[in-house]
C-alpha distance (Angstrom), angle and dihedral (degrees) to the residues before:
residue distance angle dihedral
X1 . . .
X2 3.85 . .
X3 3.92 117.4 .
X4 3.64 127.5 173.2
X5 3.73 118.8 -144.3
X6 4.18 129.1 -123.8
X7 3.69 80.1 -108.3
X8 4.07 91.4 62.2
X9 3.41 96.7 44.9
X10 3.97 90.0 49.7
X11 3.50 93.0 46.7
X12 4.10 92.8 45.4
X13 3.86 79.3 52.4
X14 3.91 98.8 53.7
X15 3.14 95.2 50.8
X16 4.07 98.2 45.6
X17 3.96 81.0 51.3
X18 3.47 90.3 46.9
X19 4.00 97.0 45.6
X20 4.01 88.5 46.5
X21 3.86 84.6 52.8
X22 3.44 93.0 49.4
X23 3.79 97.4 48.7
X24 3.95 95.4 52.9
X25 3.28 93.2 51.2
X26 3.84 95.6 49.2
X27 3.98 81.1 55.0
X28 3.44 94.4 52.8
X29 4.12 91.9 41.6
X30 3.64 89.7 50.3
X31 3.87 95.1 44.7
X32 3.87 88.8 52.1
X33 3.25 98.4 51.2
X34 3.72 96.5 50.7
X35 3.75 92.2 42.6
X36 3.94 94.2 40.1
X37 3.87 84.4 -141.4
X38 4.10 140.2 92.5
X39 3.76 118.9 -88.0
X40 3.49 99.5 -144.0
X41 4.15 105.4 36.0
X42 3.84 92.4 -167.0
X43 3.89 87.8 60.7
X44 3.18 104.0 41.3
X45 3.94 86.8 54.7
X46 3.40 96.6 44.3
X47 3.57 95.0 -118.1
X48 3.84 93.7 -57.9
X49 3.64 91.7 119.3
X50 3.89 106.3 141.1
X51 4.34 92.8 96.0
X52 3.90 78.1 56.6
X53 3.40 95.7 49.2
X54 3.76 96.2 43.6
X55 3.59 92.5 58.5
X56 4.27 101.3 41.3
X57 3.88 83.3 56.2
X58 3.80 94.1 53.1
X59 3.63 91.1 38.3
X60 3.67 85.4 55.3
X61 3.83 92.0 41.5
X62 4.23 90.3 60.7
X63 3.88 83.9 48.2
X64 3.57 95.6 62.4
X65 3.80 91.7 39.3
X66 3.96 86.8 46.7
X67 3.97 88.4 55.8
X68 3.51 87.2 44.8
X69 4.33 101.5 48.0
X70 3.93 87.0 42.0
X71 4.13 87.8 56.1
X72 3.54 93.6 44.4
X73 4.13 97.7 48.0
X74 4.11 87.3 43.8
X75 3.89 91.1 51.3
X76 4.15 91.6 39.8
X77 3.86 84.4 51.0
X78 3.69 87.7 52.6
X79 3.02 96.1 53.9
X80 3.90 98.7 43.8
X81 3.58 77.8 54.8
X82 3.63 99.5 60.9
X83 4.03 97.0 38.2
X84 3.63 87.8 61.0
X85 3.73 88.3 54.6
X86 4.07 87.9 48.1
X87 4.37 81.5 48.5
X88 3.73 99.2 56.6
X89 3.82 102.8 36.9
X90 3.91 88.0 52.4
X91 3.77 87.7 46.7
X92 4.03 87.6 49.8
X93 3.70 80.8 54.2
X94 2.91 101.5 50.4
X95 3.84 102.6 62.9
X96 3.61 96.9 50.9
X97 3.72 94.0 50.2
X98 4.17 89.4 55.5
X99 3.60 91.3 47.5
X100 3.95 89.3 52.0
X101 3.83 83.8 49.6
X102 3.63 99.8 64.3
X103 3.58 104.6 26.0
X104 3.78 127.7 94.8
X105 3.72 90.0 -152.7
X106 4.02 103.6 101.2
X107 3.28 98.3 -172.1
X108 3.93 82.8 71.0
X109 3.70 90.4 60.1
X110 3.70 96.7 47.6
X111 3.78 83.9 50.7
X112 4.01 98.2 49.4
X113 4.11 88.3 42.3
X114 3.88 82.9 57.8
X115 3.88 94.7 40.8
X116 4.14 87.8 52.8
X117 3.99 97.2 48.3
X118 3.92 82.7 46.1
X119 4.29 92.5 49.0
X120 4.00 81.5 46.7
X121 3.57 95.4 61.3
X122 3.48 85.7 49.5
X123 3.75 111.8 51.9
X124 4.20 75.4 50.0
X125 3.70 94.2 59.3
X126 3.88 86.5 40.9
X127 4.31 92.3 51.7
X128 3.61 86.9 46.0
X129 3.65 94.5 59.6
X130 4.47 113.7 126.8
X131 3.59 121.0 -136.6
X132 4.10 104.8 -168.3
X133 3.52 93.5 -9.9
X134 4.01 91.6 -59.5
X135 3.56 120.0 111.0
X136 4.15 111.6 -113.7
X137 3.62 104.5 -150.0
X138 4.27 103.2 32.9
X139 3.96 97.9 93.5
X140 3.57 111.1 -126.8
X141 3.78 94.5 -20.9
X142 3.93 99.3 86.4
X143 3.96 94.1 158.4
X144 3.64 93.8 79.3
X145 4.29 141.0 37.5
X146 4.21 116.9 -83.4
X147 3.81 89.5 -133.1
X148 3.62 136.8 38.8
X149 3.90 110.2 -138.8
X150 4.09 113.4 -81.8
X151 3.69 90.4 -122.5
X152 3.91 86.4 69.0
X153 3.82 92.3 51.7
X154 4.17 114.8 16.4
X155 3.88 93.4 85.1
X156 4.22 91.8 53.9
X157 4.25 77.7 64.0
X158 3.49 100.2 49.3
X159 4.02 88.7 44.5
X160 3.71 85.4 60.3
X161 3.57 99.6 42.7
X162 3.18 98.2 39.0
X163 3.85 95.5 95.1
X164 3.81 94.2 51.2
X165 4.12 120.1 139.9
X166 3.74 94.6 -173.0
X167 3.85 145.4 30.9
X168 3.51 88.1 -114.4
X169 3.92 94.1 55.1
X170 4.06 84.7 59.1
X171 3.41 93.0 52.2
X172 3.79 98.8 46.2
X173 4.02 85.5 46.7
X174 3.98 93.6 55.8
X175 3.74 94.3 43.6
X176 3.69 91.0 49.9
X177 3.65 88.3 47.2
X178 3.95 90.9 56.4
X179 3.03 103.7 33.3
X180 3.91 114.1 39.0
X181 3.68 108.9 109.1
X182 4.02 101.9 -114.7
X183 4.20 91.2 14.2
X184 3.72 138.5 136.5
X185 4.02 88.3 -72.9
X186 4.16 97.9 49.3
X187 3.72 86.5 46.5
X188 3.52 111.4 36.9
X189 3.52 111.7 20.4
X190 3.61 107.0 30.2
X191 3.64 115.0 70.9
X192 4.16 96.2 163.6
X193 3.50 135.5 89.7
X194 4.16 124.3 -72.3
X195 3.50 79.0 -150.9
X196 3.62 119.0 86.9
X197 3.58 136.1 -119.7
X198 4.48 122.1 -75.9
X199 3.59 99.4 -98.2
X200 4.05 112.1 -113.2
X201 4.03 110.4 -110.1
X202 3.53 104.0 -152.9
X203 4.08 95.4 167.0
X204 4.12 134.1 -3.3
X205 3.93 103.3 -68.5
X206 3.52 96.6 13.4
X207 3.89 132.7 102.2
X208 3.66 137.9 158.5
X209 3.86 123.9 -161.2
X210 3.21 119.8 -94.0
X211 4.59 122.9 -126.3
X212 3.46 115.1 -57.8
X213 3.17 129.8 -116.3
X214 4.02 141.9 -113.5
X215 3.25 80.0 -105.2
X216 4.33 104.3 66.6
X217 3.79 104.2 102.1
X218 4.03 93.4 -115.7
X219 4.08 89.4 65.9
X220 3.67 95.5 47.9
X221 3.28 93.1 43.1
X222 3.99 88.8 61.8
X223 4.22 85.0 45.2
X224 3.72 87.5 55.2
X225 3.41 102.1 46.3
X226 3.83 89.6 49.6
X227 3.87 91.7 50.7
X228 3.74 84.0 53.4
X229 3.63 93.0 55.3
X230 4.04 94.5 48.4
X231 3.17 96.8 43.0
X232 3.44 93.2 75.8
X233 4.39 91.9 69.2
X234 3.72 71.9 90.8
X235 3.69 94.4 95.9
X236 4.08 87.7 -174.5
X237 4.02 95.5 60.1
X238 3.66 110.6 114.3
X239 4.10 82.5 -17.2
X240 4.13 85.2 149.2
X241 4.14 97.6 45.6
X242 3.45 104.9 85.7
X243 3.70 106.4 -125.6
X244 3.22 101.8 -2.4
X245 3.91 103.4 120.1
X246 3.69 89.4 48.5
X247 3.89 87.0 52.6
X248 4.09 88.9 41.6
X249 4.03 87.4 56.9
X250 3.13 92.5 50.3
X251 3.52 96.0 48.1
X252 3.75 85.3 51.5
X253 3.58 99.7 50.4
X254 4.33 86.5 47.5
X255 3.83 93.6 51.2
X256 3.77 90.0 42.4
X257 4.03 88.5 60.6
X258 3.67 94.2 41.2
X259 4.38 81.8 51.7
X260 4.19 86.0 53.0
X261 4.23 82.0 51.8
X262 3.51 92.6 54.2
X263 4.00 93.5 39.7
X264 3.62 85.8 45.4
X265 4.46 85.9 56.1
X266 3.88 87.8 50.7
X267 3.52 93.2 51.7
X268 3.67 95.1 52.3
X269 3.81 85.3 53.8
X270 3.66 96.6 57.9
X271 3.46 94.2 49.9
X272 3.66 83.9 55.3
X273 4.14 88.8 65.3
X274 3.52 76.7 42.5
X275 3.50 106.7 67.5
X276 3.67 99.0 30.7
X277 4.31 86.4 53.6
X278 3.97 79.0 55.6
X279 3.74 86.1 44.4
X280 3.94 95.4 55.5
X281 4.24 92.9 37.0
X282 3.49 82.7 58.7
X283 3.99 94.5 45.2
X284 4.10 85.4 44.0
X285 3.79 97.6 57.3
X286 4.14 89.9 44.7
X287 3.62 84.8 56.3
X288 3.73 100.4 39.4
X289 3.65 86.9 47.6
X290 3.90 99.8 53.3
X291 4.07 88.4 46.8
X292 3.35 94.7 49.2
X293 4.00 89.4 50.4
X294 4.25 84.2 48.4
X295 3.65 93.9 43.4
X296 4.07 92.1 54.6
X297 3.50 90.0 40.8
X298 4.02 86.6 61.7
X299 3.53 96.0 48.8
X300 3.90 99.1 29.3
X301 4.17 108.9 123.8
X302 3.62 117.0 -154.6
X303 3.97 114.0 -90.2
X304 4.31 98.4 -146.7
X305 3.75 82.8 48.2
X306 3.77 105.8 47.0
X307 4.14 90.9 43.4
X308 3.89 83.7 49.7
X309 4.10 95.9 56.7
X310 3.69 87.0 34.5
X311 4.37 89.1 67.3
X312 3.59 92.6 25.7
X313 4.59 87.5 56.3
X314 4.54 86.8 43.0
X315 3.45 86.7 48.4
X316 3.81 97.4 48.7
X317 3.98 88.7 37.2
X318 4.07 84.1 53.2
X319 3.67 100.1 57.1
X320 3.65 92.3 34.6
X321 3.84 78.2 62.5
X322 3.60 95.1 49.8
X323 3.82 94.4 43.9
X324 3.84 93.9 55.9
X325 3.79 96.6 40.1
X326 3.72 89.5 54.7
X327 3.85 86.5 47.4
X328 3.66 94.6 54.8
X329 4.19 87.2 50.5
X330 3.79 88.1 56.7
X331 4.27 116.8 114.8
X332 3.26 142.0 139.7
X333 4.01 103.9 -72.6
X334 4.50 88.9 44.8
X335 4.18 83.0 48.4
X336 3.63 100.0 52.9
């Protein structure tokens, strides 16, 4: 009968310790190599690891602001996007209103009144637009649309200026309807937030606004000067004032150009965020750049050296190999 001595089994169990050893290091050797940097940081740094620290948090800081500047320049786009939408159907407006105003030919007028209440649904559609499944132009209330459709709201403005004697009556009627604090536009057209949109944080300090709302004076200047338009496919307004509906589409088609001016003005401060989100991307990859260079530089190992332990570890692994597969040949006849 075969036995096998405490001195076999401890020897079996060196080298199994020593070929496990051998193995993880190889790993580690091998991953190093590749890499060009340590495994296990806190070693390699003797435990002095608050430099690396330092920079992984501000590394991860940028990150966050990254995710953050690259949301706020897609919305801003978006909403660029939709403003020159708003710009050229009031523009496309605009002509046909003019026209109406100093032509004798009704059926022109009927036609442009049409064309405006048309355009108005339109710039709606257009404000109502989602970016992310939030709603761009409702303030701070992004769960829900900026404007309710015209259809539920355009015949509360001809009701009240339907008893009008002059051009100027008409106007003073739609600005009151806008712009009375708790009017017909607060309650039945606006269904966003007074409350404007979260400001986008796009680095520590720094903040850009956030999309405007229905509610900035350039946008509902383009609503008004629409309603002003299609308000006139009431063929009885100012019917008994000589001239006075060609005088109120032209008054229409003027405010709706000075409305494109002012849209034109907001604009130009959006791509003012713009250009400074650009700014600080820009700033944000210089400085995620040089950390990245200091944090590898912490944790680089040295190439010559790595490729060194990495032969020296397959060669000991080899004859370890060799050692224990000549062991397991050994008997009897080989021994004596």
């Amino acid at each position: 009968m075969t036995s096998i001595g405490l001195g076999d089994l401890s020897q079996q169990f060196q080298m199994r310790t020593q070929n496990m050893l051998l193995k993880q290091r190889l790993q580690v050797t091998s991953e190093q190599v590749t890499t060009g940097v340590a495994a296990d940081p806190a070693r390699h740094l003797n435990g002095a690891t608050a430099p690396l620290a330092t920079i992984t948090r501000e590394i991860a800081q940028i990150n966050a602001y990254g995710v953050a500047t690259a949301e706020a320049a897609s919305a801003l786009s978006f909403v660029q996007t939709s403003l020159d939408t708003v710009n050229q159907t009031a523009n496309e407006a605009v002509e046909s209103l003019l026209l109406a105003g100093v032509s004798p030919d009704q059926t022109l007028q009927t036609n442009a009144a049409a064309d405006a209440l048309n355009r108005l649904d339109q710039v709606i559609s257009t404000l109502n637009v989602e970016f992310g499944g939030r709603s761009l132009f409702s303030g701070a209330a992004v769960d829900r649309p900026a404007l309710s459709a015209a259809s539920e709201w355009f015949g509360d403005i001809q009701t009240a200026v339907s008893g009008a004697t002059s051009v100027q009556d008409v106007l003073d009627t739609v600005d009151a309807w806008f712009d009375t604090p708790g009017g017909g536009f607060d309650t039945l057209a606006h269904l966003g937030s007074d409350t404007p949109a979260s400001k986008f944080f796009i680095a520590e300090g720094t903040a850009v606004s956030g999309p405007p709302s229905v509610t900035d004076p350039a946008i509902k200047e383009v609503l008004k000067g629409l309603v002003l338009g299609a308000v006139l496919s009431d063929d009885a307004l100012l019917s008994g004032v000589e001239g006075a509906r060609d005088q109120l589409a032209q008054t229409a088609g003027t405010s709706l150009l000075g409305a494109v001016d002012l849209l034109t003005g907001l604009q130009s401060n959006i791509g003012i965020n713009e250009e400074n989100i650009a700014s600080v991307q820009v700033q944000h990859q210089t400085n995620l750049n040089a950390l990245e260079i200091a944090h590898n530089e912490l944790i680089a190992v040295d190439p010559y050296e790595q490729a060194t332990l990495l032969e020296s570890t397959q060669t000991q692994l080899e004859t370890l190999y060799t050692i224990t597969a000549r062991l397991s040949r050994l008997n009897l006849a080989d021994y004596l």
